[in-house]
Jmol script that loads the backbone (N, CA, C; Angstrom):
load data "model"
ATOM      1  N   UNK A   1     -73.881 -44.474 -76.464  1.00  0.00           N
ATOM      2  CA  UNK A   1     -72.668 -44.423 -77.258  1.00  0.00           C
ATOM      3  C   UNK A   1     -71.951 -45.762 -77.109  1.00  0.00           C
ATOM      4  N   UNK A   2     -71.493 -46.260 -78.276  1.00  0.00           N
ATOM      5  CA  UNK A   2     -70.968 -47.766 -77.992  1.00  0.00           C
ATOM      6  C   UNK A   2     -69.493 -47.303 -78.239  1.00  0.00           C
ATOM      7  N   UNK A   3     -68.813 -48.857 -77.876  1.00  0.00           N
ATOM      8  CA  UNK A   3     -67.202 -48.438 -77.575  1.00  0.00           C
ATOM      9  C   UNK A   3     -66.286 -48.177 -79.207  1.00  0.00           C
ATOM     10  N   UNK A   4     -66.755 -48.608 -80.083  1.00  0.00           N
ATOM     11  CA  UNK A   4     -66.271 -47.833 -81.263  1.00  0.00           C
ATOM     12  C   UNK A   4     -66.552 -46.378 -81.659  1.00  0.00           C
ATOM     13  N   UNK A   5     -67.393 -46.242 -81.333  1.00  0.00           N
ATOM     14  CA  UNK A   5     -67.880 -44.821 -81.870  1.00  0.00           C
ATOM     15  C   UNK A   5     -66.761 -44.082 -80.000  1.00  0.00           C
ATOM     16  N   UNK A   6     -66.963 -44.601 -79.067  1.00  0.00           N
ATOM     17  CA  UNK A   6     -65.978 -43.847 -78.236  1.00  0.00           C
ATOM     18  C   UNK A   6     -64.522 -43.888 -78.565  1.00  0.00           C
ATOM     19  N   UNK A   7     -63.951 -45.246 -79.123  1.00  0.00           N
ATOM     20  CA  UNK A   7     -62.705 -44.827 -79.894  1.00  0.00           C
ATOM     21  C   UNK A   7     -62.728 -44.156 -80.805  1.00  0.00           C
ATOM     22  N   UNK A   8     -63.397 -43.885 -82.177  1.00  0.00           N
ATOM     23  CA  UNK A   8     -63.003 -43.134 -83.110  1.00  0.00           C
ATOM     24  C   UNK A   8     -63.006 -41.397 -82.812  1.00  0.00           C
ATOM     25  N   UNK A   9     -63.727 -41.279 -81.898  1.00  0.00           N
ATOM     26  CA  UNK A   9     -64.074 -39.960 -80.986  1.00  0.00           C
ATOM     27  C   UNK A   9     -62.986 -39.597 -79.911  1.00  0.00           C
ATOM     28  N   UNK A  10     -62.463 -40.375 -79.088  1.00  0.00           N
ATOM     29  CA  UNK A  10     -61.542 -39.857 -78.481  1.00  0.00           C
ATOM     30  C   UNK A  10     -60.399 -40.730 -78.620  1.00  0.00           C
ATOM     31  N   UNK A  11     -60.111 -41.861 -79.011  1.00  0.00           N
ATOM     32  CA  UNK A  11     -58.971 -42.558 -79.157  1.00  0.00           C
ATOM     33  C   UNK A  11     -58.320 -43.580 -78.470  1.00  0.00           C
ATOM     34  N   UNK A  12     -57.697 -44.374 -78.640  1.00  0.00           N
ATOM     35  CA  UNK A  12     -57.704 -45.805 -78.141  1.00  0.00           C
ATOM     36  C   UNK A  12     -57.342 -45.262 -76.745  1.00  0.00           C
ATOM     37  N   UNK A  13     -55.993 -44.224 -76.466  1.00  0.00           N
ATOM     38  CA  UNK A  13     -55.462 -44.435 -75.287  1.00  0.00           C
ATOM     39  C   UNK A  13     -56.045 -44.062 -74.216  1.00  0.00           C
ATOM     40  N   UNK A  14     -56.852 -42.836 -74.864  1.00  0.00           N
ATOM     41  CA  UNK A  14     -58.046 -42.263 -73.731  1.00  0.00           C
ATOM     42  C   UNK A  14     -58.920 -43.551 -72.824  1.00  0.00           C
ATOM     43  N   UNK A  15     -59.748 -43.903 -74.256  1.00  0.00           N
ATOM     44  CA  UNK A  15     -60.730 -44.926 -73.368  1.00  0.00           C
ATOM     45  C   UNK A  15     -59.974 -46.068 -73.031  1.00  0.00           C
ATOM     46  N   UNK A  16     -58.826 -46.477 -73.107  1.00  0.00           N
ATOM     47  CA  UNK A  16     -58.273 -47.500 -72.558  1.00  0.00           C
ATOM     48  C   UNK A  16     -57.654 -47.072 -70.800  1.00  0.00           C
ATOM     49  N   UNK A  17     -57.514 -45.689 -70.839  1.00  0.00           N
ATOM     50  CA  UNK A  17     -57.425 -44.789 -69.536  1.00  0.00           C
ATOM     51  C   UNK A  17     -58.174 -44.856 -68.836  1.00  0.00           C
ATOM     52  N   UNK A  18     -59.348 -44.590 -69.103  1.00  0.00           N
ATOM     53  CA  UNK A  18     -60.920 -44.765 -68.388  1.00  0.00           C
ATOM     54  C   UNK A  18     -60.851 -46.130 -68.253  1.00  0.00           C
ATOM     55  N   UNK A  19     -60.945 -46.896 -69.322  1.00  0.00           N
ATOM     56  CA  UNK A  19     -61.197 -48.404 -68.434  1.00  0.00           C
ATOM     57  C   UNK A  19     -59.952 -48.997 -67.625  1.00  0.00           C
ATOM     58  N   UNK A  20     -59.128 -48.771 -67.465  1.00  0.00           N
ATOM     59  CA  UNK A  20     -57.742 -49.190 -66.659  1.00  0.00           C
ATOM     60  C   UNK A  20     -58.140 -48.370 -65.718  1.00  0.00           C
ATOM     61  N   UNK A  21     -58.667 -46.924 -65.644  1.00  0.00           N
ATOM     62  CA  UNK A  21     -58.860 -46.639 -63.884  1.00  0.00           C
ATOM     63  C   UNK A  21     -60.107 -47.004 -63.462  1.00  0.00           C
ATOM     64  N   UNK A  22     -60.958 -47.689 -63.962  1.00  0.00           N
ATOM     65  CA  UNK A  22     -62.464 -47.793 -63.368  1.00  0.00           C
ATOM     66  C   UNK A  22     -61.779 -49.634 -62.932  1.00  0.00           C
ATOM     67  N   UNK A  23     -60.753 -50.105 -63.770  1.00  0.00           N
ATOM     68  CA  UNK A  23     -60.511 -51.447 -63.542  1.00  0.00           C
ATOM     69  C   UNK A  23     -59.575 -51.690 -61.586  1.00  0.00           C
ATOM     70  N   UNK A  24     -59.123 -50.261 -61.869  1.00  0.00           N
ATOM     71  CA  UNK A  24     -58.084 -50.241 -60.826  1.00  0.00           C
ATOM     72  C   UNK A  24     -58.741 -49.437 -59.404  1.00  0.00           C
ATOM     73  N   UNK A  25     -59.807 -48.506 -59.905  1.00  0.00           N
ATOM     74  CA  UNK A  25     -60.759 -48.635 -58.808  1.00  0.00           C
ATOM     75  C   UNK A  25     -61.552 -49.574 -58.529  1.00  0.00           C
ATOM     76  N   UNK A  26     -62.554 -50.305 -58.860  1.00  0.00           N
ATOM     77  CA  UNK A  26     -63.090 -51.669 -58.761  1.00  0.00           C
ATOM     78  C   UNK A  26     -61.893 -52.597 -57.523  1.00  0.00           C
ATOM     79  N   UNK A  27     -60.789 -52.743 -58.153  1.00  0.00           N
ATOM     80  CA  UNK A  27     -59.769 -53.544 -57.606  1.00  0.00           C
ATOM     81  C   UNK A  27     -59.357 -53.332 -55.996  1.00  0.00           C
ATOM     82  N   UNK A  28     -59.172 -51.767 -56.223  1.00  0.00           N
ATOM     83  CA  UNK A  28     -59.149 -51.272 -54.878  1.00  0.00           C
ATOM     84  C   UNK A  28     -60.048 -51.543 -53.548  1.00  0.00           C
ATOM     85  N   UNK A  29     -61.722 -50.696 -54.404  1.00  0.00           N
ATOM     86  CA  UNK A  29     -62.375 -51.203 -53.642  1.00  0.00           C
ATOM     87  C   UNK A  29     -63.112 -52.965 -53.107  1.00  0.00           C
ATOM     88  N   UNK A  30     -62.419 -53.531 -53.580  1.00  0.00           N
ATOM     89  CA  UNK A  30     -62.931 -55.032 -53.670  1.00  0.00           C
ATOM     90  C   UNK A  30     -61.499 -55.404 -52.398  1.00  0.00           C
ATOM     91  N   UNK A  31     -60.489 -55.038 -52.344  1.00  0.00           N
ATOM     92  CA  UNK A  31     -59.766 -55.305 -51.400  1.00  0.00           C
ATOM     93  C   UNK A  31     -59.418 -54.766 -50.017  1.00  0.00           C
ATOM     94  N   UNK A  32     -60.063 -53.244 -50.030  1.00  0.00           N
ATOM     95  CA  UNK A  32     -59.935 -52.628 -48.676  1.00  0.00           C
ATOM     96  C   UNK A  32     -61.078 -53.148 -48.284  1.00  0.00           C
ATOM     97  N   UNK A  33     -62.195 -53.803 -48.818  1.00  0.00           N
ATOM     98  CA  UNK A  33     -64.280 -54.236 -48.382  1.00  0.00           C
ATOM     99  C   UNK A  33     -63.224 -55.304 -47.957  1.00  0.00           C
ATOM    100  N   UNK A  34     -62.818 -56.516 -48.862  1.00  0.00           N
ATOM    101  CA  UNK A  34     -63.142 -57.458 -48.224  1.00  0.00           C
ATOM    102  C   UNK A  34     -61.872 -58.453 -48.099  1.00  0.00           C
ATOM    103  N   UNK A  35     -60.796 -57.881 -48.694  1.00  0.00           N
ATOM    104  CA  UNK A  35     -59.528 -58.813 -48.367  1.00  0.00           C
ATOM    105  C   UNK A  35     -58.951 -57.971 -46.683  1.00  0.00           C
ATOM    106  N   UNK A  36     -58.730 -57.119 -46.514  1.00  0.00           N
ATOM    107  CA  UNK A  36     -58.123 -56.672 -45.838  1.00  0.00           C
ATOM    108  C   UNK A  36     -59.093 -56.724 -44.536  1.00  0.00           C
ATOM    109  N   UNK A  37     -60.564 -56.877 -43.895  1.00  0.00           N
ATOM    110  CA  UNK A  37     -60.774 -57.497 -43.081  1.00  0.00           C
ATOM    111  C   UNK A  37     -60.691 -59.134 -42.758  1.00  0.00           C
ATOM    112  N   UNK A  38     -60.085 -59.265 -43.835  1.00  0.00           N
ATOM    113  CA  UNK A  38     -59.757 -60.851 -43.350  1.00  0.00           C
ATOM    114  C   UNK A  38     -58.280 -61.242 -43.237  1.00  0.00           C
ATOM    115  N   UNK A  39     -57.899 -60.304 -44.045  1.00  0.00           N
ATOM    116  CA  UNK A  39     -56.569 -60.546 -43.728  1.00  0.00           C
ATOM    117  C   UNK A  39     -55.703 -59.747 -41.801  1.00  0.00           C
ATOM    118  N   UNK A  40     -56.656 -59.180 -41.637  1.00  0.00           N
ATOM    119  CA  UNK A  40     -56.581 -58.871 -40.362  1.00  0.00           C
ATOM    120  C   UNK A  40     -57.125 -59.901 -39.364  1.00  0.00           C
ATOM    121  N   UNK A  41     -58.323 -60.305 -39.406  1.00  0.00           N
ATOM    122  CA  UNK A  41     -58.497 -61.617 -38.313  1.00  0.00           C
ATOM    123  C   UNK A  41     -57.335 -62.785 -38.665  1.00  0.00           C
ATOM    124  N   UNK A  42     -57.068 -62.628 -40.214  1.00  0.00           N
ATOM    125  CA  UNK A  42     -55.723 -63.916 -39.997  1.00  0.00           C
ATOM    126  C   UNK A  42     -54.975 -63.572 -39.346  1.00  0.00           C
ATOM    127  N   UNK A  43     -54.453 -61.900 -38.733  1.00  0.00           N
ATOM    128  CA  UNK A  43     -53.033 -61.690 -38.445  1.00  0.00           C
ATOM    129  C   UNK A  43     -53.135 -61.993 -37.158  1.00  0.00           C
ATOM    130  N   UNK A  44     -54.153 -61.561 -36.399  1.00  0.00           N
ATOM    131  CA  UNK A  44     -54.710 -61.822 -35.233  1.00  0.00           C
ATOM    132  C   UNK A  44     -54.453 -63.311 -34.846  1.00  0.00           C
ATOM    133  N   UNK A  45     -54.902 -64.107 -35.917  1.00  0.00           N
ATOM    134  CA  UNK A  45     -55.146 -65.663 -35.445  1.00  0.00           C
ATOM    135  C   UNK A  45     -53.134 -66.095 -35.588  1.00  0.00           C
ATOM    136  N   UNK A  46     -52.467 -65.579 -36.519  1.00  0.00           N
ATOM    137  CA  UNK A  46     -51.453 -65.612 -36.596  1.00  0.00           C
ATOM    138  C   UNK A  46     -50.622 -65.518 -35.286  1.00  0.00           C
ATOM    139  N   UNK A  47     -50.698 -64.089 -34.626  1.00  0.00           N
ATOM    140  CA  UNK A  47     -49.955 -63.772 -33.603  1.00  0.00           C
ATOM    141  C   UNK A  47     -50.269 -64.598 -32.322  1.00  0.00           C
ATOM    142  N   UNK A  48     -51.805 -65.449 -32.086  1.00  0.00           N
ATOM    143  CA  UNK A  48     -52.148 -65.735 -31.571  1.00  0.00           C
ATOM    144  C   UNK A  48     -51.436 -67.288 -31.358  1.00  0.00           C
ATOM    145  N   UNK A  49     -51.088 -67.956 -32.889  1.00  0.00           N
ATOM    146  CA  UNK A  49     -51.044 -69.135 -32.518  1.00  0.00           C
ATOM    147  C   UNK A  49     -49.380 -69.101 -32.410  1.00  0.00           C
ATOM    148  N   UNK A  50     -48.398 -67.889 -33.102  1.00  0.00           N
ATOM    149  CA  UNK A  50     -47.313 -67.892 -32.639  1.00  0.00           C
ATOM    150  C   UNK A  50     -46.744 -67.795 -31.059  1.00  0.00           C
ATOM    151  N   UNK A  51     -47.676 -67.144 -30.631  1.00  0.00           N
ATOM    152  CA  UNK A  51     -47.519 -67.334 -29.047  1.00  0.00           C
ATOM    153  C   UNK A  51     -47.496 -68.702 -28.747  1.00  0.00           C
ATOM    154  N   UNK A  52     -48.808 -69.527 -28.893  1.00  0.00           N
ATOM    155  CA  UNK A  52     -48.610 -70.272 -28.251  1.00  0.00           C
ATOM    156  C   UNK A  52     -47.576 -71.652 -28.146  1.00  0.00           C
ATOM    157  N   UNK A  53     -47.297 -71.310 -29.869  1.00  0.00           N
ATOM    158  CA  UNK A  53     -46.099 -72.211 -30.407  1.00  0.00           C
ATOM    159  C   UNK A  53     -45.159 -71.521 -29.557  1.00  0.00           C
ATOM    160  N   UNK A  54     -44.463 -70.608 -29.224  1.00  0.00           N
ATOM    161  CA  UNK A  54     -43.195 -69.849 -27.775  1.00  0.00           C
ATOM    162  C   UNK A  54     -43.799 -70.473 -26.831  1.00  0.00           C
ATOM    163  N   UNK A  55     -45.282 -70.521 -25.875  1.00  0.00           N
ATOM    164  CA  UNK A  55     -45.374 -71.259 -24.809  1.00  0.00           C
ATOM    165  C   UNK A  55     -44.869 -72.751 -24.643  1.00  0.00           C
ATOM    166  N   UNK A  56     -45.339 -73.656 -26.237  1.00  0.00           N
ATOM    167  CA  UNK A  56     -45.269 -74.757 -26.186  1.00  0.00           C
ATOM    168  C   UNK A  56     -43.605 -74.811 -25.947  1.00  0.00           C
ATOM    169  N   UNK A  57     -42.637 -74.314 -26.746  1.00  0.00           N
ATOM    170  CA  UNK A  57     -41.261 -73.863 -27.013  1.00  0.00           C
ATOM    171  C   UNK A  57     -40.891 -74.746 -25.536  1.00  0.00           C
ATOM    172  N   UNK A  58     -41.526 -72.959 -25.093  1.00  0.00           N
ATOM    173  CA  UNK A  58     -40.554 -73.094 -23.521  1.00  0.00           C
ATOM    174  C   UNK A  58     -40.964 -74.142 -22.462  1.00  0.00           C
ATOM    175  N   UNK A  59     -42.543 -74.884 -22.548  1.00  0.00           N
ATOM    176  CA  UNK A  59     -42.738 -75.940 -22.164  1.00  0.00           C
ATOM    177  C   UNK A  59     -41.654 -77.241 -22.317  1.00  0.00           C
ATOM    178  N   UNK A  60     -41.206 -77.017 -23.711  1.00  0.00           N
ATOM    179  CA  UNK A  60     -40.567 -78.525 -23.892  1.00  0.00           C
ATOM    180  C   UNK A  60     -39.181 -78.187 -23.331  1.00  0.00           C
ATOM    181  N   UNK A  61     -38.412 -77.022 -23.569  1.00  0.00           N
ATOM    182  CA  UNK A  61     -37.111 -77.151 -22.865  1.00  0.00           C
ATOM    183  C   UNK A  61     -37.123 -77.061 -21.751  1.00  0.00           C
ATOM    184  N   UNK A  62     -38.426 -76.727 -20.792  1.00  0.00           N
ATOM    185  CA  UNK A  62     -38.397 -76.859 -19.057  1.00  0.00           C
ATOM    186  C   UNK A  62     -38.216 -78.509 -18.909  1.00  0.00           C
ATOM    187  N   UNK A  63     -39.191 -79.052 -19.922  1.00  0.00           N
ATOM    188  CA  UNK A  63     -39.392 -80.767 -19.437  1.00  0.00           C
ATOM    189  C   UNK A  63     -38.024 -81.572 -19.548  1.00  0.00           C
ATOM    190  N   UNK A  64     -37.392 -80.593 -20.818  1.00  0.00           N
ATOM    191  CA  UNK A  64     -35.917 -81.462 -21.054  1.00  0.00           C
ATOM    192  C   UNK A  64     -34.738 -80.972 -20.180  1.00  0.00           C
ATOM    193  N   UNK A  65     -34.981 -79.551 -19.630  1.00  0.00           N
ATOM    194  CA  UNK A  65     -33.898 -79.609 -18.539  1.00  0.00           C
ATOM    195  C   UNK A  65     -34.422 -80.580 -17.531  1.00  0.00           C
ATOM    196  N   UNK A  66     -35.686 -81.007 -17.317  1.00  0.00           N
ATOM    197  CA  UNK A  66     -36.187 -81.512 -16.160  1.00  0.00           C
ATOM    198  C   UNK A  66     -35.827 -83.184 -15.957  1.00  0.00           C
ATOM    199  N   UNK A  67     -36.246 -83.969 -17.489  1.00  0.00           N
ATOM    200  CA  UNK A  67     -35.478 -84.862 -17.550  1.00  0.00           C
ATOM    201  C   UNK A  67     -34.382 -85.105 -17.283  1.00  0.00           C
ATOM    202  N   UNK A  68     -33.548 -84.475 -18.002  1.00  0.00           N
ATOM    203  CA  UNK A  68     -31.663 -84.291 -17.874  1.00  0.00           C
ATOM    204  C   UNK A  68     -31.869 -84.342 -16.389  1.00  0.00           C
ATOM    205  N   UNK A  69     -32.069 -83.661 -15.579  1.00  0.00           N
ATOM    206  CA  UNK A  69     -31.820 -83.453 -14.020  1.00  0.00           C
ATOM    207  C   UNK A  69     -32.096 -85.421 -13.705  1.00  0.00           C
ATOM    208  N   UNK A  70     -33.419 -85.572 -14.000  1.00  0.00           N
ATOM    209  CA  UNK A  70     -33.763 -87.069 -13.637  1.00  0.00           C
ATOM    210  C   UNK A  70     -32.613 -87.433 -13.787  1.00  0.00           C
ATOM    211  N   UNK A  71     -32.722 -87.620 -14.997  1.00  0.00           N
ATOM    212  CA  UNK A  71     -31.439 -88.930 -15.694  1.00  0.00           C
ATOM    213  C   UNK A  71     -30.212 -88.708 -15.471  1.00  0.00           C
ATOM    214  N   UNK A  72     -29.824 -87.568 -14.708  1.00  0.00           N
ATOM    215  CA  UNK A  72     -28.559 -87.379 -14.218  1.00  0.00           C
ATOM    216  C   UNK A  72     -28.689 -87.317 -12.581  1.00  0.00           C
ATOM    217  N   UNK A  73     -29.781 -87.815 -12.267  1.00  0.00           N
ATOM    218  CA  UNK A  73     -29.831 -88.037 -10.509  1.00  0.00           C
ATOM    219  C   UNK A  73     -29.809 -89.881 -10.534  1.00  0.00           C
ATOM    220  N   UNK A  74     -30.433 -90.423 -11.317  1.00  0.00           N
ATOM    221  CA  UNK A  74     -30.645 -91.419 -11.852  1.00  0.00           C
ATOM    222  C   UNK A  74     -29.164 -92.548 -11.912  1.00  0.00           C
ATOM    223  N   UNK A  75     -28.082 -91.597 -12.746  1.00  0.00           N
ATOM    224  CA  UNK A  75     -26.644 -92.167 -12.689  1.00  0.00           C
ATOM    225  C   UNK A  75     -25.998 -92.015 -11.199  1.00  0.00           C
ATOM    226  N   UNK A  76     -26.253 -90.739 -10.730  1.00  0.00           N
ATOM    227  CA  UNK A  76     -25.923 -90.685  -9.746  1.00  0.00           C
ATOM    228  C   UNK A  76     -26.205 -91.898  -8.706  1.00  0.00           C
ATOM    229  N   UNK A  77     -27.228 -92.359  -8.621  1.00  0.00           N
ATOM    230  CA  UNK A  77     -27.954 -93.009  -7.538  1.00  0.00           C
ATOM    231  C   UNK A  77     -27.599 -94.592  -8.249  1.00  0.00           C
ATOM    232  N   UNK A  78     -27.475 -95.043  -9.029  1.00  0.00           N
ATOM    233  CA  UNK A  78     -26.678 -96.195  -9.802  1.00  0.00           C
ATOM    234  C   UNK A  78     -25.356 -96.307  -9.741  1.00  0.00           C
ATOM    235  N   UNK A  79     -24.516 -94.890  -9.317  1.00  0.00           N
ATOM    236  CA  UNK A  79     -23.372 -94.778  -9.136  1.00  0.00           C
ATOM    237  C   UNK A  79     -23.198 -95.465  -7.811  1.00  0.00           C
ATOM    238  N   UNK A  80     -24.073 -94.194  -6.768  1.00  0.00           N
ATOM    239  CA  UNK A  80     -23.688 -95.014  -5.092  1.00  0.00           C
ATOM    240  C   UNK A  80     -24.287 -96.120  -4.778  1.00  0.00           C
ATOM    241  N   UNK A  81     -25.267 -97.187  -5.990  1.00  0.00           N
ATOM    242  CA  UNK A  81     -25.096 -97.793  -5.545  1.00  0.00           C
ATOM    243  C   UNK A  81     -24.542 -98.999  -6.176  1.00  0.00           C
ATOM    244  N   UNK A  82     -23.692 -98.506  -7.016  1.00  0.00           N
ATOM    245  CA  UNK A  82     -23.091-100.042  -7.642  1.00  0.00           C
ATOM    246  C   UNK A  82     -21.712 -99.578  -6.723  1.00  0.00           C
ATOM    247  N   UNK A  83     -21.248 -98.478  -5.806  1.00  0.00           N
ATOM    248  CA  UNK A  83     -20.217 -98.187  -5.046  1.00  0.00           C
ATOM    249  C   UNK A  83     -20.214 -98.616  -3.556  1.00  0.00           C
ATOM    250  N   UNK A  84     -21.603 -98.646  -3.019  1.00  0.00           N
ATOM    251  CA  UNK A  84     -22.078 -99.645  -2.179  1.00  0.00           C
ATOM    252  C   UNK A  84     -21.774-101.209  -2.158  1.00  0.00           C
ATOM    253  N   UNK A  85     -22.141-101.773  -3.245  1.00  0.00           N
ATOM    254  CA  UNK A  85     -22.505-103.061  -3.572  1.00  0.00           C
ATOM    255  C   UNK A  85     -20.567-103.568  -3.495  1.00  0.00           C
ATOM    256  N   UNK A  86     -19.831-102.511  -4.421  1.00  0.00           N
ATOM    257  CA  UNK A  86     -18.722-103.158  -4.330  1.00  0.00           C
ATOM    258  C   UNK A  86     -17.857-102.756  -3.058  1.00  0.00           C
ATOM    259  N   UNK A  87     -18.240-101.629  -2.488  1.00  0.00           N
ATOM    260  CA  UNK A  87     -17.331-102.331  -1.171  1.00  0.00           C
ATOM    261  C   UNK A  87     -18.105-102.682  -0.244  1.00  0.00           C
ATOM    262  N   UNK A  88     -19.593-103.319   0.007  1.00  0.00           N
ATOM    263  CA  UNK A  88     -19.968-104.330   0.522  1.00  0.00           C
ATOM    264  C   UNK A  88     -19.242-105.713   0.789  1.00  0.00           C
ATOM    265  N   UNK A  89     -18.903-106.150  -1.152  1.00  0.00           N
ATOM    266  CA  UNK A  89     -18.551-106.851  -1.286  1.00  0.00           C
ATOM    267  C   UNK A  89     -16.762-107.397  -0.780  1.00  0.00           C
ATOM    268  N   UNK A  90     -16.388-106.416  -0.984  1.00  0.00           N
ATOM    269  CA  UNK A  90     -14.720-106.030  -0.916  1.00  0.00           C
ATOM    270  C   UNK A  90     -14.667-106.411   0.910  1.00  0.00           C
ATOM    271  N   UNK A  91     -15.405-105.764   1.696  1.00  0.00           N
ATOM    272  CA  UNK A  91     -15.526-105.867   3.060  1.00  0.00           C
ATOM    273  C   UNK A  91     -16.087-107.323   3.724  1.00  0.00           C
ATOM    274  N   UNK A  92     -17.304-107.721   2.579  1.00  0.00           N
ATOM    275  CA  UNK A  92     -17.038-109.308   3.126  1.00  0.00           C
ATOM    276  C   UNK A  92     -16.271-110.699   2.771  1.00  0.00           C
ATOM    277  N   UNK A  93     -15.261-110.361   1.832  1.00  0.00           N
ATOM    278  CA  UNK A  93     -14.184-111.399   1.410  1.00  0.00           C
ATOM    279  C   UNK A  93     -13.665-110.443   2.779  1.00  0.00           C
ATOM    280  N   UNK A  94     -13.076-109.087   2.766  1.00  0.00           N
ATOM    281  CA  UNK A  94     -11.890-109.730   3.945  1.00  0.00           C
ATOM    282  C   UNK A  94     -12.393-109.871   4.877  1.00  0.00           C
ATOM    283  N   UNK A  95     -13.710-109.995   5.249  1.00  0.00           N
ATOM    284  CA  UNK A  95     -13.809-110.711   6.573  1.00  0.00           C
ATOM    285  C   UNK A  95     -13.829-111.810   6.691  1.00  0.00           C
ATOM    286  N   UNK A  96     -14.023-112.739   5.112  1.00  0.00           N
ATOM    287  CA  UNK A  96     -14.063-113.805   5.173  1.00  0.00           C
ATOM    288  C   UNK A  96     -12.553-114.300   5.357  1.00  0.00           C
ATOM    289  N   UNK A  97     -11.592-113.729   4.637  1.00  0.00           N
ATOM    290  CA  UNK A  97     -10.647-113.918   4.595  1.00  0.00           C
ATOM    291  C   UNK A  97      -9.898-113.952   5.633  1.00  0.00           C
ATOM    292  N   UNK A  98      -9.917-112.840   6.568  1.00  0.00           N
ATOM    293  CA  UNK A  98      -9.404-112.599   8.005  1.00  0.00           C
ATOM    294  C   UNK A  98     -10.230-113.567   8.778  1.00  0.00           C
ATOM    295  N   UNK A  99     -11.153-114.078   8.872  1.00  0.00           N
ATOM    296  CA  UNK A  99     -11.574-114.972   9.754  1.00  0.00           C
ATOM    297  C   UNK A  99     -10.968-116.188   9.141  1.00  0.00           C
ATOM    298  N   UNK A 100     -10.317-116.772   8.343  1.00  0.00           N
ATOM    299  CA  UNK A 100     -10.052-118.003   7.775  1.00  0.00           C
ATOM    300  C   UNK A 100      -8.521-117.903   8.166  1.00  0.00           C
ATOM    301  N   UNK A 101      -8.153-116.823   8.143  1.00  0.00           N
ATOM    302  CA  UNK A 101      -6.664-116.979   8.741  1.00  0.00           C
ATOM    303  C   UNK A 101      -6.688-116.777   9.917  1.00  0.00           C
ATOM    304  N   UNK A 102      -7.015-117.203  10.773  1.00  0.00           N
ATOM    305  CA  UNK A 102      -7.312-117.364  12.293  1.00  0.00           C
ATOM    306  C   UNK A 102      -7.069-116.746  13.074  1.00  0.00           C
ATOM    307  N   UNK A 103      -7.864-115.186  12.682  1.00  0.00           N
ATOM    308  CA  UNK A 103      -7.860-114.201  13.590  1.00  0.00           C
ATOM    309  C   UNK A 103      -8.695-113.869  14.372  1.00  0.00           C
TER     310      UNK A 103
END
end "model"
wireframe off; spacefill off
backbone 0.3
color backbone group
């Protein structure tokens, strides 16, 4: 039976029924076979690499509190010793000084 003689026999909307559900089964089964096992190893690979993007995360803000600590031990230690240096300095004018006034 060819597809005119099935329209004039049962009518456009019928066989357009039949072929819209044989189109929409086809569809179905073509995506639970073979999209949806792949779209599952993506989710997998997904969750997988979101983790490790959070490991990397918390890697970099350990290193940057870790820096900060440096670079703020760093001032510190530039502090005592440019606080050194000047009353080093402060202590040997007045000794120079007190020894020149003839003490």
């Amino acid at each position: 039976m060819d597809i005119a003689a099935a329209i004039n026999q049962y009518g456009f909307p019928i066989i357009a029924t039949f072929g819209m559900g044989y189109f929409i089964y086809y569809i179905w089964t073509w995506v639970t076979e073979q999209v949806d096992p792949i779209l599952n190893e993506s989710h997998m690979t997904l969750i997988g690499l979101i983790d490790r993007i959070r490991m990397l995360d918390n890697d970099l803000i350990r290193l940057n509190m870790k820096l900060d600590i440096v670079l703020q031990e760093r001032e510190k230690a530039r502090g005592v010793y440019k606080n050194n240096d000047n009353s080093s300095n402060s202590t040997d004018s007045n000794n120079d000084v007190s020894g020149l006034g003839g003490g």
